[in-house]
N, C-alpha and C positions, 0 to 999 in steps of 0.2 A: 504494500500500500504506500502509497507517495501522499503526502501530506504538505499541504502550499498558503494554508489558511491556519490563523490560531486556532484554538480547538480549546472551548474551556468548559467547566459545568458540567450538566447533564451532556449536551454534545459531546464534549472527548468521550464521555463512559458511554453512549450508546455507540458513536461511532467504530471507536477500540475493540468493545466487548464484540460486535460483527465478525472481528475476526476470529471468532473460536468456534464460530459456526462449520458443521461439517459439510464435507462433500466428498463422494468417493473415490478422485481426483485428487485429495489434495489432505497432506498431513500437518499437523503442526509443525514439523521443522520446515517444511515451505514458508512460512510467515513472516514477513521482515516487513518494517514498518520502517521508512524511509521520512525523516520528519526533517522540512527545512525550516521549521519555525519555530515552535514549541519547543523550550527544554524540559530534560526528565525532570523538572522541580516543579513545571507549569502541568505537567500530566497529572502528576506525584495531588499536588493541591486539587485537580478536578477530582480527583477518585477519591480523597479522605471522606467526605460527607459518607461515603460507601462503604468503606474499607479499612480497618484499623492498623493495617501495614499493608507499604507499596511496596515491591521488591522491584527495585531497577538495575539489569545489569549491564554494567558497562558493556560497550561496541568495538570491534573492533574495525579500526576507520578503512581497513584495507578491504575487510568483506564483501564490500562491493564489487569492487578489481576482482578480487578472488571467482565470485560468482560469474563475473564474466566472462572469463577463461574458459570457466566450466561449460556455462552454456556457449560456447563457441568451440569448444573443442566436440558437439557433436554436429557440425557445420550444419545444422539447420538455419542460418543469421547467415548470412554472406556481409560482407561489411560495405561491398560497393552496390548491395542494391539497399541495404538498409542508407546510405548517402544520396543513392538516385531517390529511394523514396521519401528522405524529406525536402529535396530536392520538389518534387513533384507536387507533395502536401504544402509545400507556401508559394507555390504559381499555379497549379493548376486545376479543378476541379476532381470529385472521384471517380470521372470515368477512364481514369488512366490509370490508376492503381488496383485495378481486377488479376492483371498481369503477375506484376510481386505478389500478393496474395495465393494467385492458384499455384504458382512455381514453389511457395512456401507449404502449403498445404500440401504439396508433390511429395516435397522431405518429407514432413510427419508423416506419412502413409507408407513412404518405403523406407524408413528407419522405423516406425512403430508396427507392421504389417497387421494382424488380425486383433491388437490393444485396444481398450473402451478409447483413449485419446486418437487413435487410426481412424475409430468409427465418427466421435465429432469432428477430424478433418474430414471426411467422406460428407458429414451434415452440410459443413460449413459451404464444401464446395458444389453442394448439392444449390444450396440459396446462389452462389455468386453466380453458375453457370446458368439457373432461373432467374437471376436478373438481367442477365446477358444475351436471357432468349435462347439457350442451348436449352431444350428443353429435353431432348434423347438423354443427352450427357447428366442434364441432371437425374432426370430417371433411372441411370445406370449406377451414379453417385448414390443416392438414396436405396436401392437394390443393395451395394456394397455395406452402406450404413446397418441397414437391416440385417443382413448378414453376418457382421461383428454382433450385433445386438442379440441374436440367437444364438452366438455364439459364447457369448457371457453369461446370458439365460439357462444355456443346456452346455456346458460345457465337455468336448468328447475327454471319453476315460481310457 
């Protein structure tokens, strides 16, 4: 979560507390909470009214860098399209960015091949290729999606 606004009161504890919400995608050690605003002593004060100890632990400022590495070392991120594509997001409208999208969505499917995250690539580009008026392609898309879906549902033994 990226945080770009104070966050004080009741807002920080509902917004914060969202993130403990589950989904079967996604673990607690996923959760980093990126704040350019708020210090931990400004969090620390929204939650006392709640809370009779905050536990804040220190960051370490490289984790970021770190994470990056990682998720680039399994080249789903290309770094000269993720350039052409802000490149494109502050001159052009969104019917030019369909392209990086479905080449992206390409990666997750043949690095993920039959994973629940394979299946919502196969959703995603089910919609882009129905906005695009591919209407077969999306139907094939949606076919595949279904297909991991069943396959998570009944899994073979």
């Amino acid at each position: 979560m990226y945080v770009d606004k104070p966050l004080t009161g009741v807002a920080a504890v509902q917004t914060l507390s969202r993130l403990n919400r589950i989904h079967p995608l996604k673990s607690q050690d996923d959760v980093r909470v990126l704040d350019f605003v708020n210090s931990a002593e400004d969090i620390q004060a929204a939650f006392q009214p709640w809370f009779e100890t905050t536990i804040t632990e220190p960051t370490d400022p490289n984790l970021l860098y770190v994470k990056e590495r990682e998720v680039m070392e399994y080249q789903l991120l290309v770094a000269s399209e993720m350039e052409s594509f802000i490149r494109v997001l502050g001159t052009a409208g969104p019917g030019r960015m369909p392209d990086a999208a479905e080449r992206a969505l390409l990666r997750v499917i043949e690095l993920e091949k039959d994973t629940p995250l394979a299946g919502q690539a196969y959703l995603a580009l089910a919609q882009l290729h129905r906005k695009q008026g591919k209407t077969d392609q999306a139907a094939r898309d949606m076919q595949d999606y279904r297909r991991i879906q069943a396959l998570a549902a009944h899994p073979p033994s």
